[in-house]
PyMOL Python script that loads the backbone (N, CA, C, O; Angstrom):
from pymol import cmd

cmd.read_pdbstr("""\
ATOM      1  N   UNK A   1      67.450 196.231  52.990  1.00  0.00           N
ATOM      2  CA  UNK A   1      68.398 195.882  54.027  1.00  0.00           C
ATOM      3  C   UNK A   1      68.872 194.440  53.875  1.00  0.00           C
ATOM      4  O   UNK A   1      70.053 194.133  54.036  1.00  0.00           O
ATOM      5  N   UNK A   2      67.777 193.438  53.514  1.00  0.00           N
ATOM      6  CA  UNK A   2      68.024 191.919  53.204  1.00  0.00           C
ATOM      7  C   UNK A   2      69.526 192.056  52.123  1.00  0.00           C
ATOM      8  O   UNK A   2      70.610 191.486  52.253  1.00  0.00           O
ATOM      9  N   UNK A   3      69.123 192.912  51.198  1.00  0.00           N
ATOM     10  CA  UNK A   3      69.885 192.586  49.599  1.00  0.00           C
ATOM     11  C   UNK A   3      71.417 193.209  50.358  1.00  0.00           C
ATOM     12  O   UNK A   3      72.362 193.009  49.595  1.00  0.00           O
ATOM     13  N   UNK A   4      71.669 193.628  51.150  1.00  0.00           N
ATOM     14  CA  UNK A   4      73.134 194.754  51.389  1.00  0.00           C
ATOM     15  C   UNK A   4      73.835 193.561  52.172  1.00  0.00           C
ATOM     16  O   UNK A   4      74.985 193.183  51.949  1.00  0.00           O
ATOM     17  N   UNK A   5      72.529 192.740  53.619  1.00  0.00           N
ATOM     18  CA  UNK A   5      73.030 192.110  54.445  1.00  0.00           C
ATOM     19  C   UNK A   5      73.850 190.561  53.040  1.00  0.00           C
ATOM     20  O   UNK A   5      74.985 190.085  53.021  1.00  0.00           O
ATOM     21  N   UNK A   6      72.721 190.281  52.188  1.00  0.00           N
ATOM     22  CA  UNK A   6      73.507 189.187  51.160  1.00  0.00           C
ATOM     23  C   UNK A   6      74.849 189.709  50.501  1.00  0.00           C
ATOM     24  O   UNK A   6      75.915 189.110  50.356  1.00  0.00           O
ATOM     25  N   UNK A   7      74.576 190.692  50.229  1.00  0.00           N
ATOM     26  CA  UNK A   7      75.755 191.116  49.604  1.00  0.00           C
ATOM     27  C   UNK A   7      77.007 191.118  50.333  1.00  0.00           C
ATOM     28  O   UNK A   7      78.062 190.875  49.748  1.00  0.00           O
ATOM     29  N   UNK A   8      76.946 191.454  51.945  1.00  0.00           N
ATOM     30  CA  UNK A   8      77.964 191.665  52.396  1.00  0.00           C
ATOM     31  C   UNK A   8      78.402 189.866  52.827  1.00  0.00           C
ATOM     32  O   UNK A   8      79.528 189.382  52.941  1.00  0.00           O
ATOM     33  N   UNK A   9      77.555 189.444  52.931  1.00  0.00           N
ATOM     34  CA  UNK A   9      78.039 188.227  53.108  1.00  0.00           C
ATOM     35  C   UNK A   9      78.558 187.698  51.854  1.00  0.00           C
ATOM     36  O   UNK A   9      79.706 187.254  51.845  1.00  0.00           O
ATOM     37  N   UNK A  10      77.786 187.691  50.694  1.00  0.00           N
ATOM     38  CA  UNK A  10      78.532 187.321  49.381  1.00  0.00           C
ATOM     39  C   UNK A  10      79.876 187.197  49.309  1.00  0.00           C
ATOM     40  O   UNK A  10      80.421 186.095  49.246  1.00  0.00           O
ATOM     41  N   UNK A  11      80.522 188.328  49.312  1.00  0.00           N
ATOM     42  CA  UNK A  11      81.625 189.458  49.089  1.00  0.00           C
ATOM     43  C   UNK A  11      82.383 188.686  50.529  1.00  0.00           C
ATOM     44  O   UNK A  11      83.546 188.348  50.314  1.00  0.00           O
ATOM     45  N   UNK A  12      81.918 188.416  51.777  1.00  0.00           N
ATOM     46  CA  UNK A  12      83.204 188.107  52.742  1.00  0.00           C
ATOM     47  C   UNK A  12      83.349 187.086  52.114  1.00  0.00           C
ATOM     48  O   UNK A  12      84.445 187.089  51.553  1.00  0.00           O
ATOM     49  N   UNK A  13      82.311 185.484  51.779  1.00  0.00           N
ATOM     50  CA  UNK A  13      82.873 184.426  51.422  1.00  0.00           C
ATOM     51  C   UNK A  13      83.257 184.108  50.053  1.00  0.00           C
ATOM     52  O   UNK A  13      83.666 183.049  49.576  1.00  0.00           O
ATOM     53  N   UNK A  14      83.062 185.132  49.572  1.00  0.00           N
ATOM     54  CA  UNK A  14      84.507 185.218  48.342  1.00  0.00           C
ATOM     55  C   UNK A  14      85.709 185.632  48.441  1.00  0.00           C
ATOM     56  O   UNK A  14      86.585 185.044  47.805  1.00  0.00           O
ATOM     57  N   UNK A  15      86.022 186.730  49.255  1.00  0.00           N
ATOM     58  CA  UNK A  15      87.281 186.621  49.632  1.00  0.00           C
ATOM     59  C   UNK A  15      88.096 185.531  50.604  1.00  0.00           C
ATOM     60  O   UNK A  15      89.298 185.265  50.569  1.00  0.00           O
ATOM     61  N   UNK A  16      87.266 185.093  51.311  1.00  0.00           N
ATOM     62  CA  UNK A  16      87.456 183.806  52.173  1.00  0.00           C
ATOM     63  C   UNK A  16      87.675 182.858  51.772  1.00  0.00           C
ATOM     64  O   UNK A  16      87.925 181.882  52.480  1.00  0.00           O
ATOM     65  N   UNK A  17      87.647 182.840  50.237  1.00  0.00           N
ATOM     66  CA  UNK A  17      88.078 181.238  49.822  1.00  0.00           C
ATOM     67  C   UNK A  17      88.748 181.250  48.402  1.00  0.00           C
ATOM     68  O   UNK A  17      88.550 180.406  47.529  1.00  0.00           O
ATOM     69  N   UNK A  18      89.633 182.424  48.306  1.00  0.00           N
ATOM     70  CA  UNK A  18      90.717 183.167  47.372  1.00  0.00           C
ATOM     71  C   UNK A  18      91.732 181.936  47.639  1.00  0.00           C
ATOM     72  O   UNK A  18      91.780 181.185  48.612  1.00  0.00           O
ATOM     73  N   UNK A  19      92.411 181.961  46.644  1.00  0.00           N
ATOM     74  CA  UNK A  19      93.641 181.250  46.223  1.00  0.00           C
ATOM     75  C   UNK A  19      94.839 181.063  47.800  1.00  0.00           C
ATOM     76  O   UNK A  19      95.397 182.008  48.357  1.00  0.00           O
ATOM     77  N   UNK A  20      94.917 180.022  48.081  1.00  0.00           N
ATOM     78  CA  UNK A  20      96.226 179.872  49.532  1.00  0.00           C
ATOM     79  C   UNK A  20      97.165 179.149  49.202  1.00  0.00           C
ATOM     80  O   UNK A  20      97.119 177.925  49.325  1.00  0.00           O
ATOM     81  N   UNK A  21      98.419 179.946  48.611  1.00  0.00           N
ATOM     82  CA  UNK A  21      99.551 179.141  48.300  1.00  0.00           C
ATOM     83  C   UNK A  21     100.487 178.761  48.978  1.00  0.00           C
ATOM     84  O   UNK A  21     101.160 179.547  49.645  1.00  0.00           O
ATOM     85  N   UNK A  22     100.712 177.434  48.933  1.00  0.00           N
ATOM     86  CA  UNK A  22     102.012 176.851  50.452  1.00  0.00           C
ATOM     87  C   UNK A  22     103.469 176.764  49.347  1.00  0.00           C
ATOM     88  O   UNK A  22     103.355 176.113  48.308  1.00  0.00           O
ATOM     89  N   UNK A  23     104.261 177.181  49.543  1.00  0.00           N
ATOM     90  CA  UNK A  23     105.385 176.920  48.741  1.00  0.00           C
ATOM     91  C   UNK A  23     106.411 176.034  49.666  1.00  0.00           C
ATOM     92  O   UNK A  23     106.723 176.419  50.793  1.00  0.00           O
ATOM     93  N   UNK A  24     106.967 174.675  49.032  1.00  0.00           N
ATOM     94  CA  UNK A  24     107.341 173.599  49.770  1.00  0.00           C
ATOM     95  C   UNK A  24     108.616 173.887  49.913  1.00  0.00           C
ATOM     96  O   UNK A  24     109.140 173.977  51.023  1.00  0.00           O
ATOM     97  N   UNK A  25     109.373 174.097  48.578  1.00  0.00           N
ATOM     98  CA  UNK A  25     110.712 174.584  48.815  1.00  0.00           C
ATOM     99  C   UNK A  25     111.096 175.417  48.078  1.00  0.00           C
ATOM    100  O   UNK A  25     110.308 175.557  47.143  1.00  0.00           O
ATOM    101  N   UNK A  26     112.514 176.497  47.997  1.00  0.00           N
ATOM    102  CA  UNK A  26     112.511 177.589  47.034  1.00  0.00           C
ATOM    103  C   UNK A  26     112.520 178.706  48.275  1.00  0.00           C
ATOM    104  O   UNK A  26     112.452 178.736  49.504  1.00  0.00           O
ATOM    105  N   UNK A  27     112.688 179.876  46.789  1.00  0.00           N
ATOM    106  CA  UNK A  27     112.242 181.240  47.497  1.00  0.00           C
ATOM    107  C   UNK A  27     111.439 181.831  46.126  1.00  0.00           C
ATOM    108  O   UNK A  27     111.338 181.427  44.967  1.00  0.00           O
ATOM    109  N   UNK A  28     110.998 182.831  46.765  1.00  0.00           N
ATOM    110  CA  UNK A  28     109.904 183.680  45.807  1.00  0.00           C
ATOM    111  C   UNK A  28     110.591 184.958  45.435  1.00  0.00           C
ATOM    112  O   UNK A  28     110.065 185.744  44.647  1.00  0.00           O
ATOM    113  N   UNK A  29     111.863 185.200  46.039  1.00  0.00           N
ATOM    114  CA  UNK A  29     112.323 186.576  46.409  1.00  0.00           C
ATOM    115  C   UNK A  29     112.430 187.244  44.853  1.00  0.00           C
ATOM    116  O   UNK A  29     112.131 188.429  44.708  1.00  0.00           O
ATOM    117  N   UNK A  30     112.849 186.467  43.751  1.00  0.00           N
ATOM    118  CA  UNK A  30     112.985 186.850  42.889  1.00  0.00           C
ATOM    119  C   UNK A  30     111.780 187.285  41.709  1.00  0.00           C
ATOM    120  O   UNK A  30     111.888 187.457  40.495  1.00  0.00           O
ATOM    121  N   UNK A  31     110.635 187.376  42.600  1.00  0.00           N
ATOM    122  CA  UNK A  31     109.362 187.964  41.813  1.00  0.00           C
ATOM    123  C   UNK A  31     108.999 189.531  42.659  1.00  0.00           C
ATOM    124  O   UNK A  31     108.207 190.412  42.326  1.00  0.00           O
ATOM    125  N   UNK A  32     109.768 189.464  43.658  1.00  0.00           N
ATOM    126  CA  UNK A  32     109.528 190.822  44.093  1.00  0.00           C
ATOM    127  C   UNK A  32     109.260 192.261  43.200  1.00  0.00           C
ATOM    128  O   UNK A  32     108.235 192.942  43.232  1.00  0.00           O
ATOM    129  N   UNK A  33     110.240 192.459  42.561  1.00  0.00           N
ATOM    130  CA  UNK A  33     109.941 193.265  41.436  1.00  0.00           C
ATOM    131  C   UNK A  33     109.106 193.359  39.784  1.00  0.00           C
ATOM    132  O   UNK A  33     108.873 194.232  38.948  1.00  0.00           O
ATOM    133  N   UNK A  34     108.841 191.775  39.973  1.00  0.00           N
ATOM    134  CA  UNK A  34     108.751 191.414  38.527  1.00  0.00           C
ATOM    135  C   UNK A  34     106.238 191.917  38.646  1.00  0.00           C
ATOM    136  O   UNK A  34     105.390 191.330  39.318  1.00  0.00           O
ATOM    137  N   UNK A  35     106.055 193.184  37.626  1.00  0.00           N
ATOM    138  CA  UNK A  35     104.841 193.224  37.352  1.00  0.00           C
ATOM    139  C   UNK A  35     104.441 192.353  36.642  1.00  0.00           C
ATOM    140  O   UNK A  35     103.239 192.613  36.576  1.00  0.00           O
ATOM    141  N   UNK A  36     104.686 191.101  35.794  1.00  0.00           N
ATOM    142  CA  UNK A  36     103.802 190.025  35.774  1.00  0.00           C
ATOM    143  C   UNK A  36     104.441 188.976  34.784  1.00  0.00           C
ATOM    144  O   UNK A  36     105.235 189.124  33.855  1.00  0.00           O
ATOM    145  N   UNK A  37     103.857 187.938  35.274  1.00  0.00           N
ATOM    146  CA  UNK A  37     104.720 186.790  34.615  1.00  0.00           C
ATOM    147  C   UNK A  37     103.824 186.100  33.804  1.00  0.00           C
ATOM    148  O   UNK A  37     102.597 186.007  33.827  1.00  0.00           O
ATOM    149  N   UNK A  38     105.158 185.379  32.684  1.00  0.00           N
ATOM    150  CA  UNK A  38     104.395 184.345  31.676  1.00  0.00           C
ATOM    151  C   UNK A  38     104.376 183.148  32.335  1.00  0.00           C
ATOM    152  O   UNK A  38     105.496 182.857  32.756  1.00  0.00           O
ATOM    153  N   UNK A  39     103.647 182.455  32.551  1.00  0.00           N
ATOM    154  CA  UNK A  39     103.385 180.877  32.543  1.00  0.00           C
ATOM    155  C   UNK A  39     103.038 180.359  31.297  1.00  0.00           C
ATOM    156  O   UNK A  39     102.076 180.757  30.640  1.00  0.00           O
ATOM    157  N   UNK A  40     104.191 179.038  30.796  1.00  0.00           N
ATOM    158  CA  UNK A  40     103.262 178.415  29.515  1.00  0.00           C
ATOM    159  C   UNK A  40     103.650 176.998  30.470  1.00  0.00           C
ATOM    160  O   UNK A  40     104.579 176.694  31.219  1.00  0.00           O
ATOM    161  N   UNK A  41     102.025 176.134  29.852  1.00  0.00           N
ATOM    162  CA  UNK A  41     101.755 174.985  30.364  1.00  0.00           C
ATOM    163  C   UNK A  41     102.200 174.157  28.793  1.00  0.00           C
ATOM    164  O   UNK A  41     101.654 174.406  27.718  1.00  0.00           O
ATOM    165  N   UNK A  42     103.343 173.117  29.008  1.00  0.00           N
ATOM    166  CA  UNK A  42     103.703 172.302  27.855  1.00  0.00           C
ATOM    167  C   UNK A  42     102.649 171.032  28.022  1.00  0.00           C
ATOM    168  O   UNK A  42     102.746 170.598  29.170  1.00  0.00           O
ATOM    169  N   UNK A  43     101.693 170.313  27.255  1.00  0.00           N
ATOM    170  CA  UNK A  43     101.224 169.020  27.186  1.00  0.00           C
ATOM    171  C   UNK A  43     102.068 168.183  26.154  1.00  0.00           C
ATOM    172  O   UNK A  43     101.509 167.906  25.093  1.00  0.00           O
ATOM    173  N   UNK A  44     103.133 167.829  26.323  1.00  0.00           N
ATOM    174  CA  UNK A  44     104.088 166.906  25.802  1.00  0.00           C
ATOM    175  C   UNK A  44     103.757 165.493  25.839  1.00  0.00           C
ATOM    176  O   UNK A  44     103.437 165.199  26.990  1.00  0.00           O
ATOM    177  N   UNK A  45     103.711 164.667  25.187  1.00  0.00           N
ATOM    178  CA  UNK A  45     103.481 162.992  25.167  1.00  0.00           C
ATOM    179  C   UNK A  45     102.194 162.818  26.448  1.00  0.00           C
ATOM    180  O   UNK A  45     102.350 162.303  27.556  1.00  0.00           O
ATOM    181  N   UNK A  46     100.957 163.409  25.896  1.00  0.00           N
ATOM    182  CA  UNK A  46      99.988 163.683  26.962  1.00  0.00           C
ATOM    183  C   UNK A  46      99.524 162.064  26.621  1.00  0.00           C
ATOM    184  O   UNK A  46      99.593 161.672  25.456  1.00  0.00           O
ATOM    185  N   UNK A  47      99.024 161.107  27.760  1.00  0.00           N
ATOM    186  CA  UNK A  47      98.276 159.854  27.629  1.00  0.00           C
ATOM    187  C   UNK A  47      96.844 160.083  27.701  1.00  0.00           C
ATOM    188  O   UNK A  47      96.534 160.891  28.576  1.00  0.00           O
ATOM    189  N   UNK A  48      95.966 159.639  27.083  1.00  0.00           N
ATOM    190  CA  UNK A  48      93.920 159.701  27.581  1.00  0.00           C
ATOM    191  C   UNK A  48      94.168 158.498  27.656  1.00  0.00           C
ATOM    192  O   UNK A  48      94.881 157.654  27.113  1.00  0.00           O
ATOM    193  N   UNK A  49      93.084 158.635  28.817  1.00  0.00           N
ATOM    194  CA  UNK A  49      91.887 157.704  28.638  1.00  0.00           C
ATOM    195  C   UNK A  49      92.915 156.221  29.453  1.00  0.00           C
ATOM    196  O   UNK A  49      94.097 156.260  29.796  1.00  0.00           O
ATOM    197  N   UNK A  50      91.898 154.994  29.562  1.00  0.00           N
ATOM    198  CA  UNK A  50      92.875 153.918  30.488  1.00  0.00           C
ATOM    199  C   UNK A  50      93.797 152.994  29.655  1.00  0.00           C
ATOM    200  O   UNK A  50      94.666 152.203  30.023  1.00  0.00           O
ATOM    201  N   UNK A  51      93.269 153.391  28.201  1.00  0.00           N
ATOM    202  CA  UNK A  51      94.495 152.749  27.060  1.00  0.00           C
ATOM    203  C   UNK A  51      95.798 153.710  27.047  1.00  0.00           C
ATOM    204  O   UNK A  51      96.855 153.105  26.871  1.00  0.00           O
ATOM    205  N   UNK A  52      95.882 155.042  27.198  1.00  0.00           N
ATOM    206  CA  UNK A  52      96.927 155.286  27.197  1.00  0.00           C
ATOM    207  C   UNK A  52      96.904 155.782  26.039  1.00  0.00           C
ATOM    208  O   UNK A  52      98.050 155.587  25.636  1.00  0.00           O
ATOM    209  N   UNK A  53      96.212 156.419  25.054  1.00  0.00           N
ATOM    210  CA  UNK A  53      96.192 156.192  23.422  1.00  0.00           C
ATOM    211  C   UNK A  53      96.367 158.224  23.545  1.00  0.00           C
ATOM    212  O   UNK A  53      96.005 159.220  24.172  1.00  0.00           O
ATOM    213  N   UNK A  54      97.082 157.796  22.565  1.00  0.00           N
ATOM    214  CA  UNK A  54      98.125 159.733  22.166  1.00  0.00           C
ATOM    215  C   UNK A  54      96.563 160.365  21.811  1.00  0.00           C
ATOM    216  O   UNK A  54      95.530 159.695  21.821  1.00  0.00           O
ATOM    217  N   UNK A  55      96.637 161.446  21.579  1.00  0.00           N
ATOM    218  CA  UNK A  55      95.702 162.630  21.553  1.00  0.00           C
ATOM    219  C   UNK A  55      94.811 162.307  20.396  1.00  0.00           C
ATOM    220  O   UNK A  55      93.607 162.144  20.594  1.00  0.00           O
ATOM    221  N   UNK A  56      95.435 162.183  18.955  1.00  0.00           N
ATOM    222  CA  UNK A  56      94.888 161.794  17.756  1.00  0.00           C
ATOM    223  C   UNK A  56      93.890 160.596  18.052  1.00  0.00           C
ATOM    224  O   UNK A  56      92.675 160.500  17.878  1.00  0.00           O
ATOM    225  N   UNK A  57      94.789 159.758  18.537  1.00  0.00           N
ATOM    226  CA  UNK A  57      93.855 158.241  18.372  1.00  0.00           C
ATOM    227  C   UNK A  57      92.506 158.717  19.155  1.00  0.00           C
ATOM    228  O   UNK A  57      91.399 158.620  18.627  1.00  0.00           O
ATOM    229  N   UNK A  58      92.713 159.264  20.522  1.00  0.00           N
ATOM    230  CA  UNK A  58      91.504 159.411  21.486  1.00  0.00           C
ATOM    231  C   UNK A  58      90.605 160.224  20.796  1.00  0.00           C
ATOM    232  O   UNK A  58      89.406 160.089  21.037  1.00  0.00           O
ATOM    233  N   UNK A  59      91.076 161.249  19.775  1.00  0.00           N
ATOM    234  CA  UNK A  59      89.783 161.895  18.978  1.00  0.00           C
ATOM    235  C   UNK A  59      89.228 161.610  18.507  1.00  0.00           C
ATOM    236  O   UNK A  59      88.046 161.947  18.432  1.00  0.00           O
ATOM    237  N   UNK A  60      90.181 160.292  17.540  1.00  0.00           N
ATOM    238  CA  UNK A  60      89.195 159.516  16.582  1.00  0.00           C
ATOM    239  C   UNK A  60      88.410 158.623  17.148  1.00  0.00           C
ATOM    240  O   UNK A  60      87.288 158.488  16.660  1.00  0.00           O
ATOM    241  N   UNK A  61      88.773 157.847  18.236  1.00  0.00           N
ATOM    242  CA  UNK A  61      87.775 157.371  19.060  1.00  0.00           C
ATOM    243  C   UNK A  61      86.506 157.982  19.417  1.00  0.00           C
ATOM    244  O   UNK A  61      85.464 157.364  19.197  1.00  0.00           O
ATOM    245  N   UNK A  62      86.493 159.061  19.913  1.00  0.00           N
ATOM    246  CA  UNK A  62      85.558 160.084  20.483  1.00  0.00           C
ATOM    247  C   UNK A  62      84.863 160.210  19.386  1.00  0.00           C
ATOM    248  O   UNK A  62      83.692 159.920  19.634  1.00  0.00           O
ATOM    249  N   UNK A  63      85.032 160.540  18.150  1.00  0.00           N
ATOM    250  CA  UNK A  63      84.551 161.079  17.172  1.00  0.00           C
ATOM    251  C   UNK A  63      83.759 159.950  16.193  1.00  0.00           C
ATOM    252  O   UNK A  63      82.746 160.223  15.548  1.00  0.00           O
ATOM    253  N   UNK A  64      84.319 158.827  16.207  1.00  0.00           N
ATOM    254  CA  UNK A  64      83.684 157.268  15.450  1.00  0.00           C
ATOM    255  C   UNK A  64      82.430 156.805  17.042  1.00  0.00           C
ATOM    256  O   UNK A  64      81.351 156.212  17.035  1.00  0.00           O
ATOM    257  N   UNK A  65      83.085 157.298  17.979  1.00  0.00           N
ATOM    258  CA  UNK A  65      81.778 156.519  18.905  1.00  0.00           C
ATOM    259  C   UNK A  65      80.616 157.468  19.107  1.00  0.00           C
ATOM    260  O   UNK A  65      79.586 157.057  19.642  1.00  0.00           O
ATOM    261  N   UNK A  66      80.733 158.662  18.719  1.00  0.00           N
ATOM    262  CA  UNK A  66      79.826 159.955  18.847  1.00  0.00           C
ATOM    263  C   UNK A  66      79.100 159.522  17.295  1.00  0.00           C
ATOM    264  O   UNK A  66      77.951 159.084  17.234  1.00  0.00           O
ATOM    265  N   UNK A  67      80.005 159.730  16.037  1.00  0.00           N
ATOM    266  CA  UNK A  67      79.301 159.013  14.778  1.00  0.00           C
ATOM    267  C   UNK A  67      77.969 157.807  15.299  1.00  0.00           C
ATOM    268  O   UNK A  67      76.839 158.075  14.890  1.00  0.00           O
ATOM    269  N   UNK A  68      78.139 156.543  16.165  1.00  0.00           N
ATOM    270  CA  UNK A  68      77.455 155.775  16.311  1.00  0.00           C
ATOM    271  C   UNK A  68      76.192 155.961  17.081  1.00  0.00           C
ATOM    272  O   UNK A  68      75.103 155.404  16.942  1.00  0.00           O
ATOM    273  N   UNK A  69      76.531 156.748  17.811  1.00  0.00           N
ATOM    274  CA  UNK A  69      75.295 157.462  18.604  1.00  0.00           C
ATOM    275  C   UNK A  69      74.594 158.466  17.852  1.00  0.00           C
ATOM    276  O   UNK A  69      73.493 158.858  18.236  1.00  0.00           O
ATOM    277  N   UNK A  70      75.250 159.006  16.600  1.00  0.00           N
ATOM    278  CA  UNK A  70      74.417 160.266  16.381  1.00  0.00           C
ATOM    279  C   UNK A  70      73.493 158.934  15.001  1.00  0.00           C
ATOM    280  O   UNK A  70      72.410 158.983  14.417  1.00  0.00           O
ATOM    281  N   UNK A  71      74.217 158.294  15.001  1.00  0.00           N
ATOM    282  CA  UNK A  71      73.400 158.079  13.672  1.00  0.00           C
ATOM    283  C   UNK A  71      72.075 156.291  14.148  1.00  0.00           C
ATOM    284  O   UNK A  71      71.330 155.626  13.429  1.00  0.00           O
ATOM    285  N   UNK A  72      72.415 156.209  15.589  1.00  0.00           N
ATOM    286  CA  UNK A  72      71.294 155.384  16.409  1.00  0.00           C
ATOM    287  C   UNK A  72      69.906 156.856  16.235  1.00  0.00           C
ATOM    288  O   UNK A  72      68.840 156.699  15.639  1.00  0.00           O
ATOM    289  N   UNK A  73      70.351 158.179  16.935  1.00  0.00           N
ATOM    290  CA  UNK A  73      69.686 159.097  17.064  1.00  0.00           C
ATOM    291  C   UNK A  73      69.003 159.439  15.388  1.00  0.00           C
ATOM    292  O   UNK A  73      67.869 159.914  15.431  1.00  0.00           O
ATOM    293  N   UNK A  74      69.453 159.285  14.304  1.00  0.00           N
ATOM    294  CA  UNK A  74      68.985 159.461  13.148  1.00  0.00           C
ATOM    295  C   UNK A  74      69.712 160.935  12.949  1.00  0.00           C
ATOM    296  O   UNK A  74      69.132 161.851  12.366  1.00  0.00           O
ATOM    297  N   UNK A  75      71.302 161.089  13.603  1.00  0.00           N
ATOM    298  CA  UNK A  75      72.028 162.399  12.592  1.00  0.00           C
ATOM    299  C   UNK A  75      73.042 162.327  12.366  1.00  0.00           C
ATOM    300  O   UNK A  75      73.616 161.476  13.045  1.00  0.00           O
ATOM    301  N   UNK A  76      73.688 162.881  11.625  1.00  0.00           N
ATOM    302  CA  UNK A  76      74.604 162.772  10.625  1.00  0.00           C
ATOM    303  C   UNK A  76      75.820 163.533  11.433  1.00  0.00           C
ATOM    304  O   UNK A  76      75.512 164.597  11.971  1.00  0.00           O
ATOM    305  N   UNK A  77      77.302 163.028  11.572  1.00  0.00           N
ATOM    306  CA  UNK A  77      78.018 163.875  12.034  1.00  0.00           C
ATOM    307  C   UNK A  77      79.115 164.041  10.805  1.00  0.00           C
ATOM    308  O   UNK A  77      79.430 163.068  10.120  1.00  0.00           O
ATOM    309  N   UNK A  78      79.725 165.495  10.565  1.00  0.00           N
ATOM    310  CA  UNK A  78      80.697 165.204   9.386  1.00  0.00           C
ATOM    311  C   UNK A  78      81.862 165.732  10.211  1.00  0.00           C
ATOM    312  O   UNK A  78      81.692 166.357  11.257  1.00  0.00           O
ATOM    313  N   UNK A  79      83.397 165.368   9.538  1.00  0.00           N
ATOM    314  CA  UNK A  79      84.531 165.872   9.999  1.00  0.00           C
ATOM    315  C   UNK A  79      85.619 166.564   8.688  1.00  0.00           C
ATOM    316  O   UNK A  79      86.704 167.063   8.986  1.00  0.00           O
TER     317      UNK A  79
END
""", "prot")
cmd.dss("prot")
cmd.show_as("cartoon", "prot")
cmd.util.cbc("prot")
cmd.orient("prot")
């Protein structure tokens, strides 16, 4: 009886805290018919990090300061 009473509670507060979309301006009317849509997310001239440094540079960063730690630790990282 415990495991049904969790469950049912499980199950309400998952539906209870499902996705709530406010749409600010627009209409939606034109998805009425549509069974399902593409979304593509573009990352165009993406900035990291508080330098601001393009994608490449921040890897190589990541990847030369991970090198320094692995090889304090005594291991070897290759690329």
């Amino acid at each position: 009886m415990k495991k049904y009473l969790l469950i049912v509670l499980l199950l309400i507060s998952f539906l209870s805290f499902g996705q709530k979309v406010q749409i600010l301006s627009g209409s939606t009317d034109f998805l009425k018919d549509q069974k399902s849509i593409n979304v593509e997310l573009l990352f165009n001239d993406v900035k990291f990090s508080e330098e601001n440094k393009t994608e490449t540079e921040y890897l190589e960063k990541r990847v030369k300061d991970f090198g320094k730690i692995g090889l304090q630790l005594g291991m070897k990282i290759r690329m």
